[in-house]
C-alpha positions in Angstrom: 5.2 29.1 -11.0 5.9 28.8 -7.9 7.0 25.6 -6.2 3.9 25.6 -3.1 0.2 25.1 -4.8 -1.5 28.3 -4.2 -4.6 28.4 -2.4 -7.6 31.0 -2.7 -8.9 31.0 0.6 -12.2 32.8 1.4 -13.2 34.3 5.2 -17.1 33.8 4.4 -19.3 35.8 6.6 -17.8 38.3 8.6 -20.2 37.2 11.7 -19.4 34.2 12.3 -16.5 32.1 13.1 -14.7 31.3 9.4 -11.7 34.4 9.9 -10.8 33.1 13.3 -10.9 29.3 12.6 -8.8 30.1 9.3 -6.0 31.9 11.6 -6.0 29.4 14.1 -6.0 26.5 11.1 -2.8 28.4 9.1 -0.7 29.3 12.9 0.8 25.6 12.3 2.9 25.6 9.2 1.0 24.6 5.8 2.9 23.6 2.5 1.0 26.4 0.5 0.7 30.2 -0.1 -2.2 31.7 1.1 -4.0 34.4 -0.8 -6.7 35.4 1.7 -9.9 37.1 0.6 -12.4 38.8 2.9 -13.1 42.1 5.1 -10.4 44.3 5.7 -10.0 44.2 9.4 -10.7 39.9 9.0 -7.8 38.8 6.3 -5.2 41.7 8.2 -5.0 38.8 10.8 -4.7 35.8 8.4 -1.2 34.4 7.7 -0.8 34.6 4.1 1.8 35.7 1.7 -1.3 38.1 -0.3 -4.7 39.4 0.9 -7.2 40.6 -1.0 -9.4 43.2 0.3 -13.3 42.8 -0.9 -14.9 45.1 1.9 -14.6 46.9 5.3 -16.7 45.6 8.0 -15.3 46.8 11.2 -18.2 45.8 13.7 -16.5 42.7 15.2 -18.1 39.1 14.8 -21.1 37.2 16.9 -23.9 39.3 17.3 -24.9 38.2 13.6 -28.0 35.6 15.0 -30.0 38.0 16.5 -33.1 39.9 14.6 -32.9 43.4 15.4 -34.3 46.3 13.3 -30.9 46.9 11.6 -30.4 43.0 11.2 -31.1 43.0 7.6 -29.1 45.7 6.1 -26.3 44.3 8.4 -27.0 40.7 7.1 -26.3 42.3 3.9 -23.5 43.5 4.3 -22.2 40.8 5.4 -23.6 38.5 2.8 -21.8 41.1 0.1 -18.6 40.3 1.6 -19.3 36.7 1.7 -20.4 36.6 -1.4 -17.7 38.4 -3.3 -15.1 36.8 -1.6 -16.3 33.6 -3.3 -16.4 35.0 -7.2 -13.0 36.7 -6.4 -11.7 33.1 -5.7 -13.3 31.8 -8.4 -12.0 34.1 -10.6 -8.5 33.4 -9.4 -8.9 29.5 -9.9 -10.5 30.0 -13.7 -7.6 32.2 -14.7 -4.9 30.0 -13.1 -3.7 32.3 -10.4 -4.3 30.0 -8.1 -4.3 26.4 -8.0 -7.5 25.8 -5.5 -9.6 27.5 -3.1 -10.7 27.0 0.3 -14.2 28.6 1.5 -15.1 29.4 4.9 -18.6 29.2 6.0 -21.1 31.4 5.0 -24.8 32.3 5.7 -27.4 31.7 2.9 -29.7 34.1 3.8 -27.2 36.9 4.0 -25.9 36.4 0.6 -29.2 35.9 -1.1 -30.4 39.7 0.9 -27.0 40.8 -1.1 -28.1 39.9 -4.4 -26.1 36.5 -4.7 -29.1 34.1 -5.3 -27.8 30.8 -5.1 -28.4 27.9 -2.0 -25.3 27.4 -1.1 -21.5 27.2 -2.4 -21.8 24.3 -4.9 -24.1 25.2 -7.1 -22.8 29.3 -7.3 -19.2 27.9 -8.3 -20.5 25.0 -10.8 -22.1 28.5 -12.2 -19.4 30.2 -12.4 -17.2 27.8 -14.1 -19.6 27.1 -16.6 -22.7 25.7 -15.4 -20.4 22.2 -14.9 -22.0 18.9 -13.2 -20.8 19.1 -9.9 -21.4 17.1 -6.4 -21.2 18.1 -3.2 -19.1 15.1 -1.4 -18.1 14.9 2.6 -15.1 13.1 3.3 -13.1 11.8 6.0 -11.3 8.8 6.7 -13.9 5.9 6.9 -16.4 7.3 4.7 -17.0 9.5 1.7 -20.7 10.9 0.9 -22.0 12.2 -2.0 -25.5 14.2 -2.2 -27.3 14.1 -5.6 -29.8 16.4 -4.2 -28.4 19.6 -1.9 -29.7 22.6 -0.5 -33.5 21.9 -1.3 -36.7 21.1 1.0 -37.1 17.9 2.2 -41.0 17.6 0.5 -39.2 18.6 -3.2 -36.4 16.0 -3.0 -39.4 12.8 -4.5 -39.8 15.3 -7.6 -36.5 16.5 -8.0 -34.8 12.8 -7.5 -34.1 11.2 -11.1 -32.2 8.8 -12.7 -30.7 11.2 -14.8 -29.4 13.2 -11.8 -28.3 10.1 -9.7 -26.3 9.5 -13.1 -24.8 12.2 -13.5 -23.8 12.5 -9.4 -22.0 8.8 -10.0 -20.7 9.9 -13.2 -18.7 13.1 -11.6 -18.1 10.6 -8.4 -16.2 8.1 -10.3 -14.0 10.3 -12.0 -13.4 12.6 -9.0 -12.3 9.6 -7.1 -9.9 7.9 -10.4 -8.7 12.1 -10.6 -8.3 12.8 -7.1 -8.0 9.8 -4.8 -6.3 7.4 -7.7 -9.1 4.7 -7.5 -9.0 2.8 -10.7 -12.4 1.6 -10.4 -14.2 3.4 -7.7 -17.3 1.5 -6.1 -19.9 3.3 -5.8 -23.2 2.1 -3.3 -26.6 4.3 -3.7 -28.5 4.9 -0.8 -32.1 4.3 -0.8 -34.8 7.3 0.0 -37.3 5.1 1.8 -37.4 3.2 4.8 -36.1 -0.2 4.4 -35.3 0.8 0.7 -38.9 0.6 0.0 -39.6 -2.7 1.2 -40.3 -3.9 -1.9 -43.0 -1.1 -2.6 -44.6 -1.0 0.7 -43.2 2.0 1.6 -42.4 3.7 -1.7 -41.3 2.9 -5.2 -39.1 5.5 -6.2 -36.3 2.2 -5.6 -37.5 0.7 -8.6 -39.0 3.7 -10.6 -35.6 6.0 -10.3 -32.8 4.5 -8.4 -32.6 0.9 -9.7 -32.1 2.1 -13.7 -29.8 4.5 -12.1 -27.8 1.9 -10.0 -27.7 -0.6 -12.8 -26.2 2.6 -15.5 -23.5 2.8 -12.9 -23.0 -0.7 -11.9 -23.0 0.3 -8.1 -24.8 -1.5 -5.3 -28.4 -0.5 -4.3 -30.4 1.1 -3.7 -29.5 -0.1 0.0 -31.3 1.2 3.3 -29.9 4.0 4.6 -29.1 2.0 8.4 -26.8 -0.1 6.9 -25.5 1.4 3.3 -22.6 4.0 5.8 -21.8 1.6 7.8 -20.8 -1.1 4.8 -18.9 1.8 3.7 -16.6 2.6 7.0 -16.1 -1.1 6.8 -14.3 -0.5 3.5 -16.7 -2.0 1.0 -17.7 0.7 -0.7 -15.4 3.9 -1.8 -18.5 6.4 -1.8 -21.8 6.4 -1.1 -24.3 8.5 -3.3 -27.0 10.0 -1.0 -30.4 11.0 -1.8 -31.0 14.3 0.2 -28.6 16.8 2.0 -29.6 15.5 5.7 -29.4 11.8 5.4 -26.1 12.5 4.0 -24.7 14.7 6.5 -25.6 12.8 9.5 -24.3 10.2 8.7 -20.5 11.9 7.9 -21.3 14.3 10.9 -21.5 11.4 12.8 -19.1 9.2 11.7 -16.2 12.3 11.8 -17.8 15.5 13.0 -15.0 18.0 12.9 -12.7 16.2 10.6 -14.9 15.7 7.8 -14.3 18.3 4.8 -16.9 19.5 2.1 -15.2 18.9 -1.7 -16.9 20.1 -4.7 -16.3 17.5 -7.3 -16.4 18.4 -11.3 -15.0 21.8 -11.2 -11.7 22.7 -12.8 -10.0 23.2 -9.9 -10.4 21.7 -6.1 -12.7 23.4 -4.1 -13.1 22.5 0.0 -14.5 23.8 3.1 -15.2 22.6 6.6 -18.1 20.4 7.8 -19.7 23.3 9.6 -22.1 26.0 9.5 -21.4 30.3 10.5 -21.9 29.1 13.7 -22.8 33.0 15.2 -23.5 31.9 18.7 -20.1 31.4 19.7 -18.5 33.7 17.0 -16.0 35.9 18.2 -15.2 33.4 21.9 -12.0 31.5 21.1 -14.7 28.5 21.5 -14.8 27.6 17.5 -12.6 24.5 16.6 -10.3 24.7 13.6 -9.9 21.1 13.1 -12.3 20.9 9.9 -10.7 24.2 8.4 -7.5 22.9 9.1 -8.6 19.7 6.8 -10.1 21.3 4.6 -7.0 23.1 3.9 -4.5 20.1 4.0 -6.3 18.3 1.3 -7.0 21.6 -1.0 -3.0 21.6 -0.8 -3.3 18.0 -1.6 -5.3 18.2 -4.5 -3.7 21.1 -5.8 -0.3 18.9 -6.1 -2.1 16.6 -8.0 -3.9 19.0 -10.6 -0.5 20.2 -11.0 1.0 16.7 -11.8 -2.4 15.1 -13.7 -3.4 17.0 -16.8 -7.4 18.1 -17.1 
C-alpha cells in the first residue's frame, strides 16, 4: 500500500470549470496520489501520478450554457463523460484501489440526457455502494450543515419531510462526525421549515407533527428558526445543524464561507467531497474560476482518507 492515501479524483463536465480549478488546486503540493478521471484532452493537464481516460471531448470548455440546435447531443456528451467519470471512481473506492474520491462539478441535466438518471452526486454514489443512508453535509470552519432533503422541488419538500428521514439524516450525522471529526458526542440542532419555527402552529405544524418526535429520537435541539439555528452554530454551540431543504441549507454555508466550504457525502464506505460550487459555464475556460473550494475539498479527502486508513469500518 502505498504510504500517501490515494484519491479518485473526477473532472465532471467537460464545459465547465472542474478540469481547470483541479490543476490549479494540485500546482501546490498535496500529500496524496492523484488518479485523475475525465476527457482525454482535460486529465492530460492534471498533475497526477495515473489518469484514467473515460472519453475524448476535444471542443474546449465555456460555450456549454448556451441553447443551440446541437446543444443537446453536445450536453450529452458531456454528461457521459461526467457521468462515467463518477462510477469509474466509485468503482475504485468499492474495490479498495483507492482510498477516497474527489468530484468536480457536474451539470444535472447533461448527465440525465446521457442516461445517468439521478439528481445529483449523493444520491448516484449512495446507489452505487449499496443503496446506503447517506447525507449531503457542507462544511467549513464555523459551521457544518446537513440536508435531510436534497435535490428536490421546493413545493415536495412538506411531503417528503419525515421523521423517519430527519432520523436517519442525524443518525448518519452523528457517526460521521464520532468517525471523521472524533466528536464523542456530537450535538446536533434541527432546523425548523417554517417561519418562526411554526410559531406555535400559526404558520405551520410540521414542528410538532415531524420534527419534534424526530428531535426528541436524537436528543438534539429544535426544531429552531432558521435566523438564528446557523448562527448558534458558528458560535460553537452546536457541531451540525440538520437542514430541512437544499436552499435554506446552502445559504446559509454559502454565506457564512462561500469558497471555502466543501460538499462531504457522509455514510458511504469511503470519503467522498467536492467544492461548494456549481459548472459554472459562464466563465469556463477564462482563468476567472477560483480553486479555493477544490483545493479544500481535496485537503480534507486526504484527511479523511488518513483516518479510514487508521479507524477500522
Amino acid at each position: 500500500m502505498s504510504p500517501l492515501p490515494r484519491l479518485a479524483v473526477t473532472l465532471g463536465d467537460p464545459r465547465g470549470i472542474g478540469p481547470e480549478i483541479t490543476a490549479r488546486a494540485l500546482a501546490e503540493p498535496l500529500d496524496a496520489e492523484i488518479i485523475a478521471i475525465g476527457a482525454e484532452d482535460q486529465v492530460a493537464v492534471i498533475p497526477a501520478a495515473r489518469r484514467i481516460v473515460v472519453g475524448t471531448w476535444g471542443e474546449g470548455s465555456g460555450d456549454g450554457a448556451e441553447p443551440t440546435r446541437a446543444g443537446p447531443s453536445r450536453a450529452a456528451r458531456a454528461g457521459r463523460i461526467a457521468g462515467l467519470g463518477v462510477e469509474t471512481a466509485a468503482r475504485l473506492a468499492l474495490t479498495g484501489e483507492v482510498d477516497g474520491i474527489v468530484t468536480a462539478p457536474l451539470n444535472k441535466q447533461a448527465i440525465n440526457l446521457a442516461g445517468f438518471r439521478w439528481p445529483g452526486h449523493t444520491e448516484w454514489l449512495a446507489h452505487l455502494a449499496g443503496d446506503v443512508d447517506v447525507a449531503m453535509m457542507l462544511a467549513a470552519d464555523q459551521l457544518r450543515v446537513v440536508l435531510v432533503t436534497t435535490h428536490v422541488p421546493l413545493r415536495a419538500v412538506p411531503q417528503l419531510l419525515t421523521a423517519d428521514k430527519i432520523i436517519r439524516a442525524g443518525r448518519v450525522t452523528a457517526e460521521g462526525l464520532r468517525r471523521w471529526w472524533g466528536i464523542e458526542a456530537p450535538r446536533l440542532a434541527v432546523c425548523a421549515l417554517n417561519p418562526h419555527a411554526g410559531e406555535a402552529g400559526l404558520f405551520g405544524d410540521e414542528e410538532a407533527r415531524i420534527m419534534a418526535p424526530a428531535v426528541a429520537a436524537l436528543q438534539a435541539a429544535g426544531p429552531l428558526p432558521a435566523d438564528t439555528v446557523f448562527v448558534r452554530a458558528m458560535r460553537g454551540e452546536f457541531d451540525a445543524v440538520l437542514a430541512p431543504y437544499h436552499d435554506v441549507g446552502m445559504t446559509a454555508i454559502k454565506v457564512a464561507a462561500f469558497g471555502r466550504g466543501v460538499n462531504i457525502t457522509l455514510g458511504l464506505p469511503f470519503p467522498r467531497t467536492s467544492p461548494d460550487h456549481g459548472t459554472a459555464f459562464d466563465i469556463a475556460g477564462r482563468g476567472a474560476a477560483d480553486p479555493a473550494s477544490m483545493r479544500q475539498a481535496l485537503e480534507l479527502a486526504a484527511h479523511l482518507a488518513r483516518v479510514r486508513r487508521q479507524v477500522p469500518a
